[in-house]
Structure formats: structure tokens, C-alpha cells
C-alpha positions in Angstrom: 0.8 8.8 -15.5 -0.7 9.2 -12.3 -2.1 6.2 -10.6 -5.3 6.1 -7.5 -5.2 2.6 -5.5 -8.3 2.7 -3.5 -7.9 0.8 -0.7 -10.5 -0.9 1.9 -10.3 -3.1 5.4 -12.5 -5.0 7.0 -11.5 -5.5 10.7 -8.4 -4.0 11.5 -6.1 -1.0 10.8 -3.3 -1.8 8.3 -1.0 0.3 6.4 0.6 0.2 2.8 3.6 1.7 2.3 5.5 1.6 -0.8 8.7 2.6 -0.1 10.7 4.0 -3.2 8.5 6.0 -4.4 7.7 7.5 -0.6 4.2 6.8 -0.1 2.0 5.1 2.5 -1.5 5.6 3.6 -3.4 4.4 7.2 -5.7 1.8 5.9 -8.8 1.7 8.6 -11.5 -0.5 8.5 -14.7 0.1 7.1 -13.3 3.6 5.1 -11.9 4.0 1.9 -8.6 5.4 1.5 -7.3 6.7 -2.3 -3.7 6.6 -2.3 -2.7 8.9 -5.4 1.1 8.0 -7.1 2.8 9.2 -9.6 5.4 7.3 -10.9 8.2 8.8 -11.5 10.5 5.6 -12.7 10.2 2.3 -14.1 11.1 -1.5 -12.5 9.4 -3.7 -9.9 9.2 -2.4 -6.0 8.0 -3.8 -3.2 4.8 -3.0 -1.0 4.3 -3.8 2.1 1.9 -3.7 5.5 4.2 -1.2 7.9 1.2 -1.3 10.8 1.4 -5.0 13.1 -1.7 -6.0 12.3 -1.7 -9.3 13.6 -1.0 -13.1 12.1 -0.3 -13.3 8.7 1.4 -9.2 9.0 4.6 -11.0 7.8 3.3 -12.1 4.5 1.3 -9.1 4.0 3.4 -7.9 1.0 3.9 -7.6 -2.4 5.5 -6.1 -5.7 4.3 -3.6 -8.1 5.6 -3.3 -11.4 5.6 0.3 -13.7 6.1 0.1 -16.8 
């Protein structure tokens, strides 16, 4: 089933990448950006910032789970 994050930034560009399933979108602030996935297996994966975006970039991650 296909899934649309939409995400936003407020003061500085970030990116989300979400490595095994080969996406990652430009997240600039004050825009919008729909990210479109379709899952094509199931498990937890992690996400992450791949753009430096200052302090804190090292905890700017996460997990996503499809089930």
C-alpha cells in the first residue's frame, strides 16, 4: 500500500533518507515536500537526516516500522 509522508522545516534545509527502501527527499524550510513509498517488505528500518544541519543532526533519526 502506498504511503505519502509530507514533510515541513522551519529554518534550515534537512534531508530524510530512508535507506532500504532507496528514498530521500531535500527537506527546505518553509515548503512542503510529499515523499511517496511504497513498501515493498515488512520489518523496522531506520531513517535518518543525511544533510548536516547543525546541533542535534546526530540524533536526528529514527525507525519506521511496516507491517
Amino acid at each position: 500500500m502506498p504511503v505519502v509522508f509530507e514533510l515541513t522545516g522551519q529554518d534550515i534545509l534537512m534531508g530524510l533518507s530512508i535507506p532500504d527502501f532507496n528514498v530521500r527527499a531535500d527537506v527546505v524550510p518553509g515548503q512542503t515536500v510529499r515523499l511517496a513509498l511504497t513498501p515493498d517488505k515488512t520489518g523496522t528500518f531506520d531513517f535518518l537526516c543525511d544533510i548536516f544541519c547543525g546541533s542535534g543532526h546526530d540524533t536526528m533519526n529514527g525507525t519506521l516500522t511496516v507491517t
